[in-house]
C-alpha positions as CSV (number, residue, x, y, z in Angstrom):
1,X,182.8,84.2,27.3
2,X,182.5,80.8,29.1
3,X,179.7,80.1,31.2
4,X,180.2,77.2,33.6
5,X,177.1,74.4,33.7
6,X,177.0,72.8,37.3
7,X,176.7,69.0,36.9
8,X,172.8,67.9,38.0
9,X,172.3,66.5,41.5
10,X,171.5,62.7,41.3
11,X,172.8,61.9,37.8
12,X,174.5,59.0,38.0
13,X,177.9,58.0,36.7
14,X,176.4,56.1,33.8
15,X,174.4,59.2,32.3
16,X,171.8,59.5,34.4
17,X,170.3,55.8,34.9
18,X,170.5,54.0,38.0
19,X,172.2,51.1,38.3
20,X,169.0,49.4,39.1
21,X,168.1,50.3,35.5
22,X,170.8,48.9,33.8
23,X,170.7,45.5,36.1
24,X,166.9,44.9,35.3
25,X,167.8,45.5,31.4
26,X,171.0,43.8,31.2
27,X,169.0,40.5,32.8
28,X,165.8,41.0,31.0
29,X,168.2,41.1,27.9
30,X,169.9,38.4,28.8
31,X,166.7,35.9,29.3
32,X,165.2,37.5,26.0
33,X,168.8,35.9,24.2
34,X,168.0,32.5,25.7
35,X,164.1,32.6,25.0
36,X,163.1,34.5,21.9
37,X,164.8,33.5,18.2
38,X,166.6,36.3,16.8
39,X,164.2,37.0,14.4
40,X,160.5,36.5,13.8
41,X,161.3,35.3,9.6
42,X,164.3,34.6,7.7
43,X,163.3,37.5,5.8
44,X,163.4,39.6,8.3
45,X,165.2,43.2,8.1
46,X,167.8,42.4,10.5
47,X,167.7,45.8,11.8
48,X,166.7,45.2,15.3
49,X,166.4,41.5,17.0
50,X,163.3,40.2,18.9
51,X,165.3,40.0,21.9
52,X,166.2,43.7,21.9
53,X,162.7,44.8,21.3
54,X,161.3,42.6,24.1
55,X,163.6,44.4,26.3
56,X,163.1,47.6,25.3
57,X,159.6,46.9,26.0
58,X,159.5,45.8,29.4
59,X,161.8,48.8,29.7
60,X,158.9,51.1,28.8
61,X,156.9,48.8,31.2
62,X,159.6,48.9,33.9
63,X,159.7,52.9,33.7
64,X,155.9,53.3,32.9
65,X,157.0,55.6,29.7
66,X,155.2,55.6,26.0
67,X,156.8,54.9,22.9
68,X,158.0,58.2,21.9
69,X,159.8,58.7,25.8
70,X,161.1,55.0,25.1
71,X,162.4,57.0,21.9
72,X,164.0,59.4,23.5
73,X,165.2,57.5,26.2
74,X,167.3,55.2,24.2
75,X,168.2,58.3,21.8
76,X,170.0,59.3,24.9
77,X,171.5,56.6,26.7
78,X,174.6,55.4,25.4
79,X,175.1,52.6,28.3
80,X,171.5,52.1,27.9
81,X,172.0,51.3,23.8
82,X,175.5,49.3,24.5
83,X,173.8,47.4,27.1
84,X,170.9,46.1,24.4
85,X,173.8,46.1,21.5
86,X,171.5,48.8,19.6
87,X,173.6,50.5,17.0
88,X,170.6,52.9,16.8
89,X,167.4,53.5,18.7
90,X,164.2,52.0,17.0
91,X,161.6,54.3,16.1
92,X,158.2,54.6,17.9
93,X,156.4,52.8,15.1
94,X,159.2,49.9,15.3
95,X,158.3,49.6,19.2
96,X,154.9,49.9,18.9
97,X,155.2,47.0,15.5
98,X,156.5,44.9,18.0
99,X,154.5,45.5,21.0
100,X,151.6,44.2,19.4
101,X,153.6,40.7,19.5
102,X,153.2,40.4,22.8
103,X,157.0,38.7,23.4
104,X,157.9,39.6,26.1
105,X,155.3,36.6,27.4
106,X,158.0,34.1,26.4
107,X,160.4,36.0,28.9
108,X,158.3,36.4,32.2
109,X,155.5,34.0,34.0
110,X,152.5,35.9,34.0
111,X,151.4,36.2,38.0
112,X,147.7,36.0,39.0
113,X,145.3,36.6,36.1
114,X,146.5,38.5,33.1
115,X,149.0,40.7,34.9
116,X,152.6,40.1,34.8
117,X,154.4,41.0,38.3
118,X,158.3,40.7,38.2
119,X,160.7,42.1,40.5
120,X,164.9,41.9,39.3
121,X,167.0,41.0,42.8
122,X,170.0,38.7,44.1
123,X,169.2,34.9,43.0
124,X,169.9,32.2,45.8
125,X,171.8,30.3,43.4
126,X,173.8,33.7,41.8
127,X,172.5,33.8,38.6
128,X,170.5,37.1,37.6
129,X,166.9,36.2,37.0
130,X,163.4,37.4,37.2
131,X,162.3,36.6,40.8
132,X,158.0,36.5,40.9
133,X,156.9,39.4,43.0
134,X,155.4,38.0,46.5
């Protein structure tokens, strides 16, 4: 017997992230490319690149999640993945490896004393970019 599952109300055609998601990532992404080396060594594992782990970061900032909802998150969010060019989602231990770098200070201007206030919108000039919060 077939039993009929009724899509949810509010996903989103992507699976279930806004587009306001995927904008903030695909630009913080983006910056991290231009900023950040690929890799911290030339010995590096060249598993996952600094630029994706600074993003996936500030993702986890963005969304106020942990590590392990991070995890999960990008364990099941294709478009998310794509967007960051994972072939797999890091681990919790990977994230939290590289959180203790503190990168993601090469990608945004800290605002006022040891915060760092961003908001992602429409640049004057038409290029996405972190605008400061005012």
């Amino acid at each position: 017997m077939k039993t009929r599952v009724k899509a949810r109300a509010g996903r989103k055609r992507n699976g279930g992230l806004g587009d306001g998601v995927l904008h903030f990532v695909r630009t913080v992404y983006r910056r991290a490319l231009k900023t950040l080396p690929l890799y911290a060594s030339r010995y590096s594992k060249k598993k996952f690149s600094q630029p994706q782990m600074a993003a996936c970061l500030l993702l986890k900032d963005y969304l106020q999640l942990d590590l392990r909802s991070l995890e999960a998150l990008l364990s099941s969010e294709p478009a998310l993945r794509e967007t960051l060019e994972l072939t797999e989602p890091p681990d919790h231990s990977t994230l939290c490896r590289h959180a203790s770098r503190r990168v993601d200070d090469f990608i945004l201007q800290p605002v006022g004393t040891g915060t760092v206030s961003f908001i992602v919108g429409p640049n004057p000039g038409g290029s996405d970019e972190l605008l400061p919060q005012t």
